[in-house]
N, CA, C and O atoms as CSV, one atom per row, in Angstrom:
chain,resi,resn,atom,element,x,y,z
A,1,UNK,N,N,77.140,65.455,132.677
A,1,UNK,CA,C,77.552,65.804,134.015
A,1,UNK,C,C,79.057,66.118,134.072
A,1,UNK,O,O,79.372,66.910,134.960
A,2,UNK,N,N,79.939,65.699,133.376
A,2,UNK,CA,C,81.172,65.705,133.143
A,2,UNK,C,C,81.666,66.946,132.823
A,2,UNK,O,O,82.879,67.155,132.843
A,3,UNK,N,N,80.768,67.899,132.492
A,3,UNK,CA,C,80.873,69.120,131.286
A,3,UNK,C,C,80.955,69.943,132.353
A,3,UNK,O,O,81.776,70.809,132.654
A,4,UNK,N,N,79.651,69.405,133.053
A,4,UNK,CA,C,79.643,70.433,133.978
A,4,UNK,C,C,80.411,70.309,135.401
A,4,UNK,O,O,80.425,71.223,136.227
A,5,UNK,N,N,80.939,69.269,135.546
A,5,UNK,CA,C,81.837,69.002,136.722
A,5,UNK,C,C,83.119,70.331,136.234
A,5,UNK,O,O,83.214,71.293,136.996
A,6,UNK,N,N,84.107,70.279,134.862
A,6,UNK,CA,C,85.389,70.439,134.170
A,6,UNK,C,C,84.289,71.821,134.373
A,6,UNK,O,O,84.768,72.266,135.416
A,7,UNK,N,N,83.266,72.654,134.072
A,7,UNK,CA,C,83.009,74.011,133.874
A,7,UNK,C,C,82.558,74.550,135.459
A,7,UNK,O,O,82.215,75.709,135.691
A,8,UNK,N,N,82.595,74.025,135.953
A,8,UNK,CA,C,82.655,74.228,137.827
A,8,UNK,C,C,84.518,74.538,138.040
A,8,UNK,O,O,84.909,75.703,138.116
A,9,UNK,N,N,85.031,73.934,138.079
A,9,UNK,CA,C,86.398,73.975,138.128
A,9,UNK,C,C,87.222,75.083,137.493
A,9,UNK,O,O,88.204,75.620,138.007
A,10,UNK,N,N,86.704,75.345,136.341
A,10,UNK,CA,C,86.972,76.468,135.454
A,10,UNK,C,C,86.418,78.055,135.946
A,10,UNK,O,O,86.819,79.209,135.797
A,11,UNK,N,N,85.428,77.474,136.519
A,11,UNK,CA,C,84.499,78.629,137.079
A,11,UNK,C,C,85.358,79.402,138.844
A,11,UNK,O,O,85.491,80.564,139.227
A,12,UNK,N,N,85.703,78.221,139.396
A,12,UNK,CA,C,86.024,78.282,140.243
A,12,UNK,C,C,87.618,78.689,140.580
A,12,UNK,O,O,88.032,79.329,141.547
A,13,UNK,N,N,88.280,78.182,139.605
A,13,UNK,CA,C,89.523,79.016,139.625
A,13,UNK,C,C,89.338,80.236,139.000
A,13,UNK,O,O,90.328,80.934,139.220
A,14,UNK,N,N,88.593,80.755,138.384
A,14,UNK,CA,C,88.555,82.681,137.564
A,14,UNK,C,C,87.664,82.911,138.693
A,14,UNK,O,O,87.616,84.138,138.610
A,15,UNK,N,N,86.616,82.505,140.099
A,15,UNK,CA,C,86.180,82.938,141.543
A,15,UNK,C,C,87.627,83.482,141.906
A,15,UNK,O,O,87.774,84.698,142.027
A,16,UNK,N,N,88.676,82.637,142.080
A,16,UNK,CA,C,89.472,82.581,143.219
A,16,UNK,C,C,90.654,83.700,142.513
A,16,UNK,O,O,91.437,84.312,143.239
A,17,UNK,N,N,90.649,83.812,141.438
A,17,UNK,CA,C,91.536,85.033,140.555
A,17,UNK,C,C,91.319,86.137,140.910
A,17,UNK,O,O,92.104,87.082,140.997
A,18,UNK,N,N,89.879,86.065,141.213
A,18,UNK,CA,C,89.355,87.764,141.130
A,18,UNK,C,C,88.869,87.880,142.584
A,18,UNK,O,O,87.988,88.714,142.794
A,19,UNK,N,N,89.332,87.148,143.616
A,19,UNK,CA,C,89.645,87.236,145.002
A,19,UNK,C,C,91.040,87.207,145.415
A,19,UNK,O,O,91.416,87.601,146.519
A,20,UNK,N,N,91.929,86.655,144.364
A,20,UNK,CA,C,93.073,87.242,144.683
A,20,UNK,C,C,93.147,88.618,144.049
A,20,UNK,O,O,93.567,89.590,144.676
A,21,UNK,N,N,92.797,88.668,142.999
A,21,UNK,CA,C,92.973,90.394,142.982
A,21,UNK,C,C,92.358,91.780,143.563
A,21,UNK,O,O,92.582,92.935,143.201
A,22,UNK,N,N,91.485,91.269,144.612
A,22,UNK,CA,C,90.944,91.716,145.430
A,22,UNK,C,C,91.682,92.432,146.581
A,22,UNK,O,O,91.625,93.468,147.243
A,23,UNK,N,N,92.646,90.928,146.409
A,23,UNK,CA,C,93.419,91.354,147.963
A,23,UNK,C,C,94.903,91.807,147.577
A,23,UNK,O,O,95.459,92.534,148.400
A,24,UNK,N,N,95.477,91.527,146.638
A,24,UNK,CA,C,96.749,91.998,145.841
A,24,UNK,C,C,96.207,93.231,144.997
A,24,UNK,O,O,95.415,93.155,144.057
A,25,UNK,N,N,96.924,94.648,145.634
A,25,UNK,CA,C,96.562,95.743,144.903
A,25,UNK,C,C,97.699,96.147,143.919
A,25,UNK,O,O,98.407,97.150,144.006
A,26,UNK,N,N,97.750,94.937,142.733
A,26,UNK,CA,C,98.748,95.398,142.134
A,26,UNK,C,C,97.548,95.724,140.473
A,26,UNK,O,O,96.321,95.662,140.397
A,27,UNK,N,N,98.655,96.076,139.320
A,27,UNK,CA,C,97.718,96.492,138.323
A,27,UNK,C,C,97.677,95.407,137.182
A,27,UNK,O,O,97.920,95.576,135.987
A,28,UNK,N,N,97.327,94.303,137.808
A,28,UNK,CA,C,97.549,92.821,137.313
A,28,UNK,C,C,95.882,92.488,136.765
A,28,UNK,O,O,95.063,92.845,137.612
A,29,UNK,N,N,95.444,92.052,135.876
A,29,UNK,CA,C,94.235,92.114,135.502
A,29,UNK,C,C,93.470,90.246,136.349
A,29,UNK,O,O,94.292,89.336,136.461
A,30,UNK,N,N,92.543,90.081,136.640
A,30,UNK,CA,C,92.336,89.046,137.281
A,30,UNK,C,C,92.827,87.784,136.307
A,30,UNK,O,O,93.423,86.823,136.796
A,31,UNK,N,N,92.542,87.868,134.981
A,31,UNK,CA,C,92.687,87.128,134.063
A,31,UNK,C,C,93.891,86.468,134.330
A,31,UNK,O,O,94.088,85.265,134.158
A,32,UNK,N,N,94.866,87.473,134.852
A,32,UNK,CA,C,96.179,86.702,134.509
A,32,UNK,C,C,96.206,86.015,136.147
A,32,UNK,O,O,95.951,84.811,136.143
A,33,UNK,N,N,96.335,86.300,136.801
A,33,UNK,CA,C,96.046,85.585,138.552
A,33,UNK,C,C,95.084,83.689,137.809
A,33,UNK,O,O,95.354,82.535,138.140
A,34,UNK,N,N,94.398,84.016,137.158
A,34,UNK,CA,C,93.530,83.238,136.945
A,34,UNK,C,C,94.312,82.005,135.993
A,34,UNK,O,O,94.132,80.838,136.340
A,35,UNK,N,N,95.052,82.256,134.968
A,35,UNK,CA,C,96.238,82.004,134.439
A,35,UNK,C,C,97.505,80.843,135.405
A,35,UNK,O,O,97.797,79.654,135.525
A,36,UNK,N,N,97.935,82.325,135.942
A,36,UNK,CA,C,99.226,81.909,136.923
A,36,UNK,C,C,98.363,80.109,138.076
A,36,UNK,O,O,98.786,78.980,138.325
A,37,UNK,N,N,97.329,80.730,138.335
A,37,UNK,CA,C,97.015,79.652,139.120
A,37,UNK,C,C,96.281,78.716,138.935
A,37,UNK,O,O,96.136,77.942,139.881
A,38,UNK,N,N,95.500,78.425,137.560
A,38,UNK,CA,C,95.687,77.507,136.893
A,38,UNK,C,C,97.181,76.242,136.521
A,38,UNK,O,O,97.457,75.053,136.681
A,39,UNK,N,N,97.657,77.257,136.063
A,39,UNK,CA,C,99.492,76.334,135.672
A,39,UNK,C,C,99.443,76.263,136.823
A,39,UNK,O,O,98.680,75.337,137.098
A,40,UNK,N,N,99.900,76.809,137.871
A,40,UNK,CA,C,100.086,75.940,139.413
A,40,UNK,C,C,99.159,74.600,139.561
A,40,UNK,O,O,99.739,73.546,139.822
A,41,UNK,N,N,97.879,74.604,139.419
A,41,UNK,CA,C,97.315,73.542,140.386
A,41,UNK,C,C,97.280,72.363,138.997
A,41,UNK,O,O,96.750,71.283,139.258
A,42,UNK,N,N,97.809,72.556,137.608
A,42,UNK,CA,C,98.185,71.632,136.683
A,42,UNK,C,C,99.178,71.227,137.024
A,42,UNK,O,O,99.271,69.999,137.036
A,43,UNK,N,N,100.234,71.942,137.404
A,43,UNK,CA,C,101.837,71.505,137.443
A,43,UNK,C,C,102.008,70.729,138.650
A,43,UNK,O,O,102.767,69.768,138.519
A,44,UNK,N,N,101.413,70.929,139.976
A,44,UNK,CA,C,100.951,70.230,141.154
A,44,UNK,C,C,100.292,69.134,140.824
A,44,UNK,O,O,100.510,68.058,141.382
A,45,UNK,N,N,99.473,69.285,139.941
A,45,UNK,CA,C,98.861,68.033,139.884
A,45,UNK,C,C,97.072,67.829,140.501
A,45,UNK,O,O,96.159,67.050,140.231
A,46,UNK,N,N,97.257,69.087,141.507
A,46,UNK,CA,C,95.973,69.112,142.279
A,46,UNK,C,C,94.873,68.986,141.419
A,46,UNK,O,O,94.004,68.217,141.830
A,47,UNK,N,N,94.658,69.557,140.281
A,47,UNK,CA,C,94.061,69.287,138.829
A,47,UNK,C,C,94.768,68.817,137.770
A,47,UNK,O,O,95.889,69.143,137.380
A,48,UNK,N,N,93.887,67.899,137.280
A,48,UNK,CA,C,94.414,67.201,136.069
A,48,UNK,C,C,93.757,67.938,134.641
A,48,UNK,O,O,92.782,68.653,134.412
A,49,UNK,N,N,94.661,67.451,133.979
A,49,UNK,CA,C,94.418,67.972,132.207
A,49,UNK,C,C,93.039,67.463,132.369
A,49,UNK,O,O,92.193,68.290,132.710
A,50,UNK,N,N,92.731,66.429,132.210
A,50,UNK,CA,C,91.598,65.518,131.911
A,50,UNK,C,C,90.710,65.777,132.563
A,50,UNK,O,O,89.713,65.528,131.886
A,51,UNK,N,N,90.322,66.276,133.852
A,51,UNK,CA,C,89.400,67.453,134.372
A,51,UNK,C,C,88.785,68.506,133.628
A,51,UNK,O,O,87.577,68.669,133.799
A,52,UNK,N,N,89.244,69.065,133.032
A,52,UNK,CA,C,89.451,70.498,132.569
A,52,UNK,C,C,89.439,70.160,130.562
A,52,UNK,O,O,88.910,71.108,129.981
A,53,UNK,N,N,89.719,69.503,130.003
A,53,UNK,CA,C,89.856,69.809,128.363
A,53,UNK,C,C,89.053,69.448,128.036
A,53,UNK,O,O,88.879,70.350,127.217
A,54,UNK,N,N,88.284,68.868,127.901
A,54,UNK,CA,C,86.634,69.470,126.969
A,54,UNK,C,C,86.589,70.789,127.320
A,54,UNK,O,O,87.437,71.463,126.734
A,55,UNK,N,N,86.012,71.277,127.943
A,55,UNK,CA,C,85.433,72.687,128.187
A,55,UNK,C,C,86.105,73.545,127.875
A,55,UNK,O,O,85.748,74.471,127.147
A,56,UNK,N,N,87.807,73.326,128.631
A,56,UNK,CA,C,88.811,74.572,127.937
A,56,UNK,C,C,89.052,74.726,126.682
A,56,UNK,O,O,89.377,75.774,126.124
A,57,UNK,N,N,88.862,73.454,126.106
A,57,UNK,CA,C,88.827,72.989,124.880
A,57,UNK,C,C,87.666,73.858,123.857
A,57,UNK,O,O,88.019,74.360,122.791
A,58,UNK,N,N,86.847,73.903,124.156
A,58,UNK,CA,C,85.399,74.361,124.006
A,58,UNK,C,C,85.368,75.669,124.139
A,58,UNK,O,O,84.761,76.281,123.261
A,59,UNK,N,N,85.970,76.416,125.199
A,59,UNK,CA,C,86.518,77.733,125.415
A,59,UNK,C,C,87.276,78.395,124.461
A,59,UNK,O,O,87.072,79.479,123.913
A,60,UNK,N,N,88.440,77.363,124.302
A,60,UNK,CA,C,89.470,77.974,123.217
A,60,UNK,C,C,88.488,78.124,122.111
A,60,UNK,O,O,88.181,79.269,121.779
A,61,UNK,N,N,87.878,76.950,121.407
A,61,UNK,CA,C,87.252,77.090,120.383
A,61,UNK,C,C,86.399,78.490,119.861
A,61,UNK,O,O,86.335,79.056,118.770
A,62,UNK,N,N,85.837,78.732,121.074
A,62,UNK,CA,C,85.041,80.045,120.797
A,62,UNK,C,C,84.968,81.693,121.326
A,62,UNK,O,O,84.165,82.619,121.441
A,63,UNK,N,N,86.949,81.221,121.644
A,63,UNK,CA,C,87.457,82.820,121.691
A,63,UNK,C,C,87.212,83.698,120.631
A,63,UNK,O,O,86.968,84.869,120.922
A,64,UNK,N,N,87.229,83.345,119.404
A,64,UNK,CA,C,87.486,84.275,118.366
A,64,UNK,C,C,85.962,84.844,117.924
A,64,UNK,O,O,85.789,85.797,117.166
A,65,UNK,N,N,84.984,84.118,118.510
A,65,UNK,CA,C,83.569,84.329,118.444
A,65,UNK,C,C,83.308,85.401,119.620
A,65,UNK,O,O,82.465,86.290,119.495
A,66,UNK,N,N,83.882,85.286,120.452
A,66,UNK,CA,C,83.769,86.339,121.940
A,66,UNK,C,C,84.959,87.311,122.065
A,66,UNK,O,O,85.377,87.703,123.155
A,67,UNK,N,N,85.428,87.641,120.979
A,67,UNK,CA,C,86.377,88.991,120.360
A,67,UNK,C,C,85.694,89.823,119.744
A,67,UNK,O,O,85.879,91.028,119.914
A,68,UNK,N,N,84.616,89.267,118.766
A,68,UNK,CA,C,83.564,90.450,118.005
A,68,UNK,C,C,82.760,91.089,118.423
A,68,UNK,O,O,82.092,91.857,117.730
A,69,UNK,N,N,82.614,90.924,119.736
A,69,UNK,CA,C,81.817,92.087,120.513
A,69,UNK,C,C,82.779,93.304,120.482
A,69,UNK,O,O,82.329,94.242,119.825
A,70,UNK,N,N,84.049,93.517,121.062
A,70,UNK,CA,C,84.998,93.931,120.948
A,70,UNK,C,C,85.686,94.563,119.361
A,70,UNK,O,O,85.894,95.752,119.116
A,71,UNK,N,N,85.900,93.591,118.590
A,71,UNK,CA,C,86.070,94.262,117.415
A,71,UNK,C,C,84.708,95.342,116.731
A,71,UNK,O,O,84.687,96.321,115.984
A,72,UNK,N,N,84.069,94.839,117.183
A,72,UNK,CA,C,82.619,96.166,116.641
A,72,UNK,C,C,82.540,97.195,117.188
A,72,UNK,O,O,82.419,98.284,116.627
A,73,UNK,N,N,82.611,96.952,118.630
A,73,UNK,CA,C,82.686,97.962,119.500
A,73,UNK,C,C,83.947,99.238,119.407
A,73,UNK,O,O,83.886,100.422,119.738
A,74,UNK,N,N,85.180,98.353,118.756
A,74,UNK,CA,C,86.311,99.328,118.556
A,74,UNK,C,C,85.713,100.198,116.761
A,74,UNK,O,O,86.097,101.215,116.183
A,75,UNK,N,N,85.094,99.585,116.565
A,75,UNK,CA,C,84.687,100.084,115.034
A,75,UNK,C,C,83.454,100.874,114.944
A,75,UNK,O,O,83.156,101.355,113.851
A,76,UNK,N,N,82.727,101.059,115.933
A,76,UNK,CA,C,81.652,102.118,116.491
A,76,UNK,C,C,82.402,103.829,117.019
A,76,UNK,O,O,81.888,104.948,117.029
A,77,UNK,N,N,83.569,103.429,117.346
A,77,UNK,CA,C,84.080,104.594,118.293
A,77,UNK,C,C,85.434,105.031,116.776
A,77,UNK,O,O,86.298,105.906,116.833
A,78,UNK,N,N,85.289,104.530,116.156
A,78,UNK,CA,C,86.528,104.430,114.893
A,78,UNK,C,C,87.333,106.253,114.943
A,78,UNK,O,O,88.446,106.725,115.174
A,79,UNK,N,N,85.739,106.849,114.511
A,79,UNK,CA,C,85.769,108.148,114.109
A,79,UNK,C,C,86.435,109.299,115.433
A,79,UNK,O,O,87.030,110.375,115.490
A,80,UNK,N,N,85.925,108.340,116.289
A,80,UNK,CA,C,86.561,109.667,117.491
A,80,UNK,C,C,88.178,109.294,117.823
A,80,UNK,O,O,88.809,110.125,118.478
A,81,UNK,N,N,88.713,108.323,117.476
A,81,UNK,CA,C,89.718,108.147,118.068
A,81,UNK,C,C,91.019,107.957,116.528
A,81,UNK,O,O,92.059,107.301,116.599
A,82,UNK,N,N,90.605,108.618,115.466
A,82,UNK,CA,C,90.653,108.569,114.011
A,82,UNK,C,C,92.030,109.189,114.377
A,82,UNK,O,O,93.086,108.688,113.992
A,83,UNK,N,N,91.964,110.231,115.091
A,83,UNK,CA,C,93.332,111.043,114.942
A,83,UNK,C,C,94.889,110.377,115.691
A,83,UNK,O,O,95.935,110.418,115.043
A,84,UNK,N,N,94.852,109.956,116.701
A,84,UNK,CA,C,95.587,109.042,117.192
A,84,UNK,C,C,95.847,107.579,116.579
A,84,UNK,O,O,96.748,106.761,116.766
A,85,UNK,N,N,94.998,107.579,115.985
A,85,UNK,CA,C,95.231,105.170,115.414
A,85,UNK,C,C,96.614,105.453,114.552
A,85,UNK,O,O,97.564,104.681,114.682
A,86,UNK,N,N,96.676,106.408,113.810
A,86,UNK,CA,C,97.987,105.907,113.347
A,86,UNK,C,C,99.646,105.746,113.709
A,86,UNK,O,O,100.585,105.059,113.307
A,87,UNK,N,N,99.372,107.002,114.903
A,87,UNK,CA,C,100.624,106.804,116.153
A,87,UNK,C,C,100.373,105.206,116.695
A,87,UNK,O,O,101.079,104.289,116.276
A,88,UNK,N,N,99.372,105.010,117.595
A,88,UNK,CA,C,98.975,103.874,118.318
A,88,UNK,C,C,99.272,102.414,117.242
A,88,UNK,O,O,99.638,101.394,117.827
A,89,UNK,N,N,99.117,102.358,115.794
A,89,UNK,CA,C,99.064,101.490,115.342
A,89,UNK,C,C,100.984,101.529,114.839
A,89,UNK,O,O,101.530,100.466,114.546
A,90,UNK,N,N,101.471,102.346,114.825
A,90,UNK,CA,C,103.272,102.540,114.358
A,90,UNK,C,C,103.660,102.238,116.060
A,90,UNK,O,O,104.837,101.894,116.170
A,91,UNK,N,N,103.159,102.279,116.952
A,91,UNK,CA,C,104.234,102.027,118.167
A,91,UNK,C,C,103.819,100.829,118.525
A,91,UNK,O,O,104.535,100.206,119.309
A,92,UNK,N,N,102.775,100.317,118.121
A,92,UNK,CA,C,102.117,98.702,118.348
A,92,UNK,C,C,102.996,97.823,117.446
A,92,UNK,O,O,103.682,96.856,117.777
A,93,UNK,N,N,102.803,98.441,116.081
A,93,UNK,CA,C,103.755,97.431,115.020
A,93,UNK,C,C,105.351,97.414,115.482
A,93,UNK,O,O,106.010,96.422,115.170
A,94,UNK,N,N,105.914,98.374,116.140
A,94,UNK,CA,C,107.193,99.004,116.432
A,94,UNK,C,C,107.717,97.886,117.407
A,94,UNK,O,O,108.766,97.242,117.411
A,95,UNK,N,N,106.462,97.884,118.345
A,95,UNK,CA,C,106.726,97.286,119.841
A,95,UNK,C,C,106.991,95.816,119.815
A,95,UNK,O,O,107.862,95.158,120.384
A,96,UNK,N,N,105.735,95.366,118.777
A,96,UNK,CA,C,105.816,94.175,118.294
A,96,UNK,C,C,106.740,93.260,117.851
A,96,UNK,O,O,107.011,92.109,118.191
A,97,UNK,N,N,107.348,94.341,116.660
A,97,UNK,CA,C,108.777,93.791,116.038
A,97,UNK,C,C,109.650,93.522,117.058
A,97,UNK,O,O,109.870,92.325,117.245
A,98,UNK,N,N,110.270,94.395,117.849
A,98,UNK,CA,C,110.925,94.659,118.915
A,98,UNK,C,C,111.017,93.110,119.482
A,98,UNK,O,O,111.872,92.275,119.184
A,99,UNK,N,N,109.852,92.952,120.420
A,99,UNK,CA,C,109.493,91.830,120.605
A,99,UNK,C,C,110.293,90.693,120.483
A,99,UNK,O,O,111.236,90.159,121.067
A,100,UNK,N,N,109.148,90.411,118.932
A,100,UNK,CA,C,109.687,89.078,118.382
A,100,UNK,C,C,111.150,89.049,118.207
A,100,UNK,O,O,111.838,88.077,118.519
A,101,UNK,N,N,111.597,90.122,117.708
A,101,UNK,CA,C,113.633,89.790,117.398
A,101,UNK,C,C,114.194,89.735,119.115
A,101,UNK,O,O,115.357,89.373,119.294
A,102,UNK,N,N,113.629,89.976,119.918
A,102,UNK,CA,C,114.810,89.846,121.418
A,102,UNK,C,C,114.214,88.455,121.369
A,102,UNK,O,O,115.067,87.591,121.164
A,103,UNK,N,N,112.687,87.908,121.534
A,103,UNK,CA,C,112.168,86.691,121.868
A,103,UNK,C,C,113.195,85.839,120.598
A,103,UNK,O,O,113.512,84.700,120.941
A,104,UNK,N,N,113.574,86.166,119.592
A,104,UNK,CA,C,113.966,84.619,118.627
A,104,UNK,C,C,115.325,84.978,119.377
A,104,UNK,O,O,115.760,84.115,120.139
A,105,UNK,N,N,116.075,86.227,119.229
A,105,UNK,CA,C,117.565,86.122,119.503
A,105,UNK,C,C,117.554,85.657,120.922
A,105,UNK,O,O,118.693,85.297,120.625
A,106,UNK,N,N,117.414,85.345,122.034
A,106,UNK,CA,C,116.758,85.201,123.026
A,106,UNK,C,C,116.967,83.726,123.131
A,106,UNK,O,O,117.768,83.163,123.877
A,107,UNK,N,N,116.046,83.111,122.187
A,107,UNK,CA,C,116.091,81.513,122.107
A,107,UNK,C,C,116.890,80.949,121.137
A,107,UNK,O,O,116.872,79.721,121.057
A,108,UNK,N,N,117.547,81.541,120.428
A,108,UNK,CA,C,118.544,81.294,119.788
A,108,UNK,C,C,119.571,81.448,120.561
A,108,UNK,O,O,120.443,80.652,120.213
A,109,UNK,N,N,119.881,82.057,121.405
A,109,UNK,CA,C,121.049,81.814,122.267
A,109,UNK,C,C,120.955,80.473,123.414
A,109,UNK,O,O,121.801,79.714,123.887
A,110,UNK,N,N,119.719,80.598,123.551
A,110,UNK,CA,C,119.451,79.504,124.718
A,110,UNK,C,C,119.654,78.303,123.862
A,110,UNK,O,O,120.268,77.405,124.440
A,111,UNK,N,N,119.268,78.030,122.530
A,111,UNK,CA,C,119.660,76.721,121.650
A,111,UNK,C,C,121.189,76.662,121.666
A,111,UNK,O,O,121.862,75.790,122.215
A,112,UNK,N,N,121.527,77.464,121.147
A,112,UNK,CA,C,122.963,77.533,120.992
A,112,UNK,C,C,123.439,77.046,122.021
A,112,UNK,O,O,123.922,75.923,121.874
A,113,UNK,N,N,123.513,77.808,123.767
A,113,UNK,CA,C,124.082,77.494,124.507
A,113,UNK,C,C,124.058,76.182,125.158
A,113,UNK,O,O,125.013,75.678,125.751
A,114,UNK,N,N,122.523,75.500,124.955
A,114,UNK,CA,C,121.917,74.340,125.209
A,114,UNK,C,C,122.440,73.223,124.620
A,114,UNK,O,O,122.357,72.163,125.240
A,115,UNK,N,N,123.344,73.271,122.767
A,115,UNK,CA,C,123.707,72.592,122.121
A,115,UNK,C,C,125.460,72.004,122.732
A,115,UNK,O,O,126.177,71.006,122.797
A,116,UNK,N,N,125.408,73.507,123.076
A,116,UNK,CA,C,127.212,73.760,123.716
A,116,UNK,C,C,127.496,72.324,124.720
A,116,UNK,O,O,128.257,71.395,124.446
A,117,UNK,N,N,126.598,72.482,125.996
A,117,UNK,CA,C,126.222,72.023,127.187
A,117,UNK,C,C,126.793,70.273,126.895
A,117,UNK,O,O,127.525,69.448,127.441
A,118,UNK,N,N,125.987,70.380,125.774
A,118,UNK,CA,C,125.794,68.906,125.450
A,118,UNK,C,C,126.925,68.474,124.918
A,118,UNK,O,O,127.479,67.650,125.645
A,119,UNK,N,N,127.535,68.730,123.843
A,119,UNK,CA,C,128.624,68.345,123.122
A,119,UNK,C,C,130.228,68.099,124.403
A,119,UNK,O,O,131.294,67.671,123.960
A,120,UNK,N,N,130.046,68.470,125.944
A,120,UNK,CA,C,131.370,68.850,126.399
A,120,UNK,C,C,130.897,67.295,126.915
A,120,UNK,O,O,131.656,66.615,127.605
């Protein structure tokens, strides 16, 4: 009963995601509404961890099992979209890099400055 109390709750905040994106016409995918307001009603408190981790728990576990619909599906269509993957895959790797070096230099400054803070 427990499983299914924590998968009601789960259920019910990705309801209320995709009723806020209903009414917010922005180009925000529900997923992430679903996200954002999750961490809210954790950080509030209105839901607890302990509500919710088995199942999310259980969820996480079997993302990578509910990607291979998806990875096959991109590998069915391979041939038609053959001529573009290698642009798409150089501005993905490009974008990526990009990324990660502002995200470390980024938090490397915030350490740094964080270390500063402390020492005065």
């Amino acid at each position: 009963m427990k499983y299914l109390h924590e998968a009601v709750i789960i259920a019910a905040v990705t309801f209320a995601a995709e009723i806020i994106k209903f009414f917010i016409p922005l180009p925000v995918p529900a997923s992430i509404y679903g996200l954002i307001l999750l961490f809210v009603l954790l950080k509030s408190g209105v839901v607890k961890l302990e509500e919710i981790e088995h199942v999310g728990g259980l969820l996480l576990e079997l993302m990578p099992l509910l990607l291979v619909p998806a990875s096959v599906s991109f590998l069915t269509v391979l041939d038609t979209i053959q001529e573009v993957l290698l642009p798409v895959l150089i501005m993905g790797f490009v974008g990526t890099s990009a990324v990660m070096m502002i995200t470390g230099r980024a938090a490397q400054a915030l350490v740094r400055r964080g270390g500063k803070e402390k020492k005065t």
